[in-house]
Every structure is written in C-alpha cells, then in structure tokens.
N, C-alpha and C positions, 0 to 999 in steps of 0.2 A: 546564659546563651553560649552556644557552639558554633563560632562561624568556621566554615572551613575554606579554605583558598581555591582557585581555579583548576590549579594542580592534585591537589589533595580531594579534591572534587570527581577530577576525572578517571584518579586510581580506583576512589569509591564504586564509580559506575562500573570501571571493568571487575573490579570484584566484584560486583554484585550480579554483573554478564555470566560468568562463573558459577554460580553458586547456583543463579536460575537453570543453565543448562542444566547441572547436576539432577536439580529437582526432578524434570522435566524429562530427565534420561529415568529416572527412578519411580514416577509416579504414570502409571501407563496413560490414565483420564488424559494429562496434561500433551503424552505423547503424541497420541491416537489423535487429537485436535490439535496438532500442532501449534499448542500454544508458545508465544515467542517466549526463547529464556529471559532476554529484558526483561519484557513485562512481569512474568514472575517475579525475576530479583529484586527489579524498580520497586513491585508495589508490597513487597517483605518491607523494606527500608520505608515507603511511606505508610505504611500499616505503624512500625514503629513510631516512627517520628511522631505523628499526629496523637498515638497513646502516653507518649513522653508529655507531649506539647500541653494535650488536655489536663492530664493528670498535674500539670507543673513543676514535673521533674526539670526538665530539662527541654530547650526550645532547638533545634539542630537550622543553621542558614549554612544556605548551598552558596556556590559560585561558580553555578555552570552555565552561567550562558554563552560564555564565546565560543565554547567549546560543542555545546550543544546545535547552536546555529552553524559553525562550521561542517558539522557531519551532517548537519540536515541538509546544507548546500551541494556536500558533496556526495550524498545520495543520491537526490534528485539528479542531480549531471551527469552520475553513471546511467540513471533511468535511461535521459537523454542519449546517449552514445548506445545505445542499443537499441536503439528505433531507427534499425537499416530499412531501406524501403524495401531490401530484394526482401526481407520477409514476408510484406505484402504480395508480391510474386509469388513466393511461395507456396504463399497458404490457400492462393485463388479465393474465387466469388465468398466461398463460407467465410476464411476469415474476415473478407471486409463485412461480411454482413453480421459476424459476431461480436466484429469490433464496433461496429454504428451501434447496436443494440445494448454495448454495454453504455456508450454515450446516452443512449436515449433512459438505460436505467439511472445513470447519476443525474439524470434531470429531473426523474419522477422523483429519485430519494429527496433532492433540494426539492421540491416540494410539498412534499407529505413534510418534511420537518418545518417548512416552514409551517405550512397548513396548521399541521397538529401542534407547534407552537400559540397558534392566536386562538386556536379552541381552547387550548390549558393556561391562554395567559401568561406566557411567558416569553422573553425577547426572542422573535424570531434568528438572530443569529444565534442564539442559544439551542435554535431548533435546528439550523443548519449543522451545531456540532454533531447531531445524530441523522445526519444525511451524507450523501455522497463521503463528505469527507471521511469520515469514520466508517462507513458501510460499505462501499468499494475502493476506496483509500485505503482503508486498515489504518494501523496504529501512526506508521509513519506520517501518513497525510494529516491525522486526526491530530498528532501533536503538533505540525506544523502550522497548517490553518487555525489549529485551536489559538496558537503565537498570536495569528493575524488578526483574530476576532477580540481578542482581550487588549491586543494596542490599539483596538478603534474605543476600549474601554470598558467593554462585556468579561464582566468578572467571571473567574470560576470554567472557563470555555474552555483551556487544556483540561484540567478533569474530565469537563461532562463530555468531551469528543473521545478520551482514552477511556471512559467506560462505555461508552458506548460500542465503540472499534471492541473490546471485550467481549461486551455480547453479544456483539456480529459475529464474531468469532465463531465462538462457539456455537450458535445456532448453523453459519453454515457446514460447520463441521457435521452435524448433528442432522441438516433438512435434508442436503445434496442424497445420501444415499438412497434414502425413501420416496423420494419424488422419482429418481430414475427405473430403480423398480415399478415404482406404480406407471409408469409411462413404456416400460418396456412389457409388461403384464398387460398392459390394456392395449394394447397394438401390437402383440405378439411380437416382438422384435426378434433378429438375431444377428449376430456379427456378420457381414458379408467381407469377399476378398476383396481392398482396394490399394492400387501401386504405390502407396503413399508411403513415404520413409523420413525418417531426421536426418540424413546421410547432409543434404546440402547444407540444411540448418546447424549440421558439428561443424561444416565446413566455414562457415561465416563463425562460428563460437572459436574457433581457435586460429588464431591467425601465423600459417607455419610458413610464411614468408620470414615476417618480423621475425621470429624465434631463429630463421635459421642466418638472418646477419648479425642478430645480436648479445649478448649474451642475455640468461634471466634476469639481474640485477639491469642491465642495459634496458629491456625489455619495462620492468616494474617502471623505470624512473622514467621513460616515455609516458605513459599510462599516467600518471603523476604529474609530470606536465602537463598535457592536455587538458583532466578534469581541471587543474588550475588556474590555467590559462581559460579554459568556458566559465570558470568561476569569477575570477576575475571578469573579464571583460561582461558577460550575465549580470555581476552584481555593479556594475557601474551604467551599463543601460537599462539597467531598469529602474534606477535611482534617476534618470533622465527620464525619462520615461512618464515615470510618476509627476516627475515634474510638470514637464508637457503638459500631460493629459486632465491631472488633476485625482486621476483614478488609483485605487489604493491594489496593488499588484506584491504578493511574494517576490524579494530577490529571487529566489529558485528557480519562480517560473521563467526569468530571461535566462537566466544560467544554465535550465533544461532544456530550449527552443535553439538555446547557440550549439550546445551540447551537439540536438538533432543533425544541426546543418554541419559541425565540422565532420560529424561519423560520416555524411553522404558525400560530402566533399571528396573524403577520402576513400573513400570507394570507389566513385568516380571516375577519378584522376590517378586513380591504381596507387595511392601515397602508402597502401599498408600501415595506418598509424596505429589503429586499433584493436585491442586484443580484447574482445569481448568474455573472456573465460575470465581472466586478470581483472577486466573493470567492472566485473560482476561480485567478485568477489572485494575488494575494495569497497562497491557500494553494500556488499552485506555486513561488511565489520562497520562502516561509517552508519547505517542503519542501527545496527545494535546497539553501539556506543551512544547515540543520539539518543533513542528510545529509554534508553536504562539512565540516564541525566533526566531526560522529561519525566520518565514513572518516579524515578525519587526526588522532583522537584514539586508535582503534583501536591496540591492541601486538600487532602480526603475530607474535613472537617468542611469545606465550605461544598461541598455537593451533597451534603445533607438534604435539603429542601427543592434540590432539582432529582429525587430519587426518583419517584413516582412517575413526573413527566418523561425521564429520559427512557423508563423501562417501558410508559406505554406508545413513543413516538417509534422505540426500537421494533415491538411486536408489530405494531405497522407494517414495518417496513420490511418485518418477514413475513408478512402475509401477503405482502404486495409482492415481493422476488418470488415466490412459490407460484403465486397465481399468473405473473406475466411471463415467470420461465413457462409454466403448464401448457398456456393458451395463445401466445405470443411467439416466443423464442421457439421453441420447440417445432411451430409450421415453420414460421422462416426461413430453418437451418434444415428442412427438406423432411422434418416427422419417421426419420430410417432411424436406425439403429446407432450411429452415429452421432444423430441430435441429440437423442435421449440421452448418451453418456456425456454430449459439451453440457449438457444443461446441468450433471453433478458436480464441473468444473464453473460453470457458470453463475451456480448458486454459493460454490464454496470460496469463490474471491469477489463474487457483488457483495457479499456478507462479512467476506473476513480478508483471505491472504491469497495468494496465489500457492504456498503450502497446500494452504485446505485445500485448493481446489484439485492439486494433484493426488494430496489424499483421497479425496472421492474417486476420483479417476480409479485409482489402484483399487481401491476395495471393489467400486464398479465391474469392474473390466476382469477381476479375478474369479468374477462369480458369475458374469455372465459371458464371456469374452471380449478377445485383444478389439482396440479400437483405433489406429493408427494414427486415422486424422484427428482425431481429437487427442491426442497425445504431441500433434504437430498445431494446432490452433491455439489450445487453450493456455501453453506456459508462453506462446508468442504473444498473444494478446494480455494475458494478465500479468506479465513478467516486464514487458516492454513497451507495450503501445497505449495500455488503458489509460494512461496519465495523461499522452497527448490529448484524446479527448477530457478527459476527468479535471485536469488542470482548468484551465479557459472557462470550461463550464461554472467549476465552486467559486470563481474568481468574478466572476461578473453576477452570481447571487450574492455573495457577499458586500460587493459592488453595489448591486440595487438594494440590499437592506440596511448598510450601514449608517449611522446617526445621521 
C-alpha cells in the first residue's frame, strides 16, 4: 500500500487539473461538451488506481479530505457572494420566471430519483445522487451532497452522483441544440430587436471603486477575507444549527446563505467589498481543486452494481428536461424566439454546467441569431442564483429520506 499525505495529495490533484486541461484542449469531443478538466484528470487517476487495486499490484490511499472540504466550502461561498439582488432587477419578469422553473426542475429530478429508486430497489438516497444534485448541480454539487449522503452511511453515493453529473453532462451538451431547433422550426421563430445589454451586469462584475483605492494584491486579500470570514461564521452556525433542529444540513449551505446577506449588505450601504470578477475566479480554482480530489478519491470498483440503475434513472431524467423544457418552460418564458434559445441554455445546465449551457447558446445563436436576453438570464441564473433555490431543496429530500 501507497499512502500518500494531505499535502502530497493536493500536489497530485493540481497535477492531474493539468493534465485534464491539456486533454480536453486536445480532444475536440471533450471540448465541444465542455467537459470539466478535473473530471477527466480525476478519473485517469481512479481508472488507475482501481486497475492497480484489483489486479493487486498495488492499493494507492489518499488524504484528501481537509482539503477537498475546504474548497468545497469555499466554492460554495463564492456562489453565495454573487447572488446580488440587483441582478434580479436586471433580468425583469423572465428571469424570475426562469429562475422558479429551474427550482420547480430540481424538485421533479428529486423525484423521478427517488421514484425510479423504489421501482429498481434501490436506496432511495442512492436515487437522489442522480437527481437534482448531479443533474442541475453538476459535478460540484454531486460530490458534495454525494459527502452528505454517505456520512448518513449510504455507501458508494460520491461515485454514483459524479457519474451520474457525467452523464448529465454530456446529454445536455448533446439535447440543448436539437430541441431549440426543433422549437424554432415548428414556430417559425426569428431573432427580433430588443434594448437588452450586459453593460449593467459588467458593471456589478467588476468592482472599479475597490480596484481604484487599492492595490490588486490589496484587492485579492479583501476577497480572501470575506469568503473566510462567510466560512467561518457559515460553518459554525450551522453546526448550531444542526444541533438545534436535529436536521442534517451541509456546512456550505450556511456559509452560502451568510455569503448572500454580506454581498447585499454591501451593496446596500455602498461598502464596495466585493469583486465579483476576482470571487468568481477564486471559486473556479477552489471548484477545480475540489473536484480533481473527489474524482481521484472516488472507488470505481464499488459502482459496479449500481451501473444499470444510475444509467436508466439518468435517461429519465432526460426525457423529463426535454419534454418539460418543450411544453412547459418554453410558454412560460413567452414561446418568441428568445424562449426557444433559454431553453438550449436551460437544458444544458439542468443537465450538466452552466459551460454547457453557454455552449448551446453560442452554437444556437450562431446559426440562427443574436439573442441578448438570453445571453443576460441564462449565465445569471445558472452561474449564481440556481443553488439558492437547488440548495434548500436537495437538503430537505435528503432530510426526509434519510435512515
């Protein structure tokens, strides 16, 4: 056996961050679907491991979890800090009505997994790992929650939520384009002119107050405090919290709700604290890092026997986002030309990432034309606000099925 140290742990992850990029820049499939470079490098490394492990070469133990839990915490807190209300403002009636409707999809996916759990016999939180969490989560959430569901003692739940988030993936990389076409072909759609721009939205992304009292290193270590500071005081009430209530709550989720309230504070009361270019960026490396620990932590060998289930609870649950964007989402959001292109945005992060969903956009919007609002809804809502609802939700099914 190979144990390797916490440290020695988390060099491995970023080299294997590394390496997946490269792939991923090299293999177009990989591009084109914007598959995350973690997950590639992660699951090189447990493709390995597990053929070492079986074979009895050699057995490799990790020691990544302090590390892994810290970048999970501090992802989630940048989420947090970018869920300004003026974006709400922003976006008017469609976004709020884009953003209810992706709440009301992580409720139907926690369903259908639960559902199609008790049809195939198997532990319903096992069926949650191929619902919400994984399906409009993505990988991030899927590893996360998958944590939550294996310390209530449900073996195997980070695998079966990170392949599943996989094949979310890829299917919305894969549905989004074809459902828009068919939706802009059957309704004859075409781009029309409307005054809609990112101009406000760069102005809330980069904060050139802060930048102009302080220097960029001044700047970074504000941003650093802050997530900290939500971090800290997040993971202490919610450890109270839990107590209290009795109810079993991710740390994250207080550390992303504190997160919320100091971004608005500071808006507020004109503080200028935050630099949402900088704490986006922060939460994409702390993502990464996170992810590429969880995929080379993963034991491929024990999701053997949950193949079959997780692959037909996942087709579900593309047949369900194609048929409620179709006949659903698509009136809601007004049936113009517009709709039709949130809905390849729509399908490509209820499924996978907020990537995909801007992939679809581009390829969308190149072939048939510019689409403004939905180039102004769809990276607000899947980039920042879909956790506020998606959180609370996977958290109280989890809640009602746990032992």
């Amino acid at each position: 056996m190979i144990e390797l140290n916490s440290i020695t742990t988390l060099f491995l992850a970023c080299l294997l961050l590394i390496i997946g990029q490269a792939i991923v820049n090299k293999v177009e499939i990989f591009n084109r679907l914007s598959i995350p470079s973690p997950v590639i490098g992660g699951l090189i490394f447990a493709v390995i491991s597990a053929i070492l492990s079986t074979t009895g070469v050699v057995t490799i133990k990790l020691d990544g979890e302090f590390f892994q839990n810290f970048f999970m915490l501090a992802f989630f807190t940048t989420i947090g800090l970018g869920a300004s209300f003026k974006l709400l403002k922003l976006g008017g009636k469609v976004l709020i009505v884009y953003w209810i409707l992706c709440g009301v999809l992580a409720t139907f996916q926690n369903v259908i997994g639960v559902s199609m759990a008790k049809v195939l016999h198997i532990d319903p939180l096992l069926g949650l790992t191929a619902g919400a969490m994984s399906m409009e989560g993505g990988h991030g959430n899927a590893a996360a929650y998958g944590q939550t569901i294996e310390s209530l003692g449900v073996h195997s739940a980070v695998t079966a939520a990170l392949a599943a988030a996989t094949l979310g993936l890829v299917a919305g990389g894969l549905l989004g384009g074809p459902v828009v076409r068919y939706l802009i072909k059957k309704h004859n759609l075409a781009p029309k002119d409307i005054n809609v721009t990112q101009k406000d939205y760069s102005e809330i992304d980069i904060n050139k107050r802060l930048h102009k009292n302080f220097s960029v290193n001044e700047v970074f270590f504000i941003q650093v405090a802050v997530i900290l500071f939500c971090m800290g005081l997040g993971t202490y009430l919610g450890e109270r919290f839990s107590e209290w209530t009795g109810q079993n709550i991710p740390l994250y989720v207080a550390s992303m709700f504190i997160a919320v309230i100091i971004r608005n504070i500071s808006e507020v009361a004109n503080l200028n604290l935050i630099d949402l270019k900088l704490t986006n960026q922060i939460g994409d490396i702390s993502l990464s890092i996170f992810l590429s620990i969880a995929l080379m932590s993963i034991q491929l060998t024990e999701i053997y026997n949950l193949a079959l289930p997780l692959v037909v609870i996942v087709l579900c649950q593309i047949i369900f986002v194609a048929l409620f964007s179709i006949f659903i989402v698509f009136r809601l959001l007004g049936k113009d030309y517009d709709a039709a292109v949130m809905i390849g945005g729509f399908i490509g992060h209820g499924l996978g990432a907020t990537p995909n969903a801007m992939a679809n956009l581009d390829t969308i919007t190149k072939k048939f034309g510019n689409s403004p609002r939905a180039y102004l809804v769809v990276p607000i809502v899947g980039a920042f606000l879909v956790d506020l609802l998606g959180v609370p939700i996977i958290t109280t099914f989890i809640n009602v099925f746990k032992p």
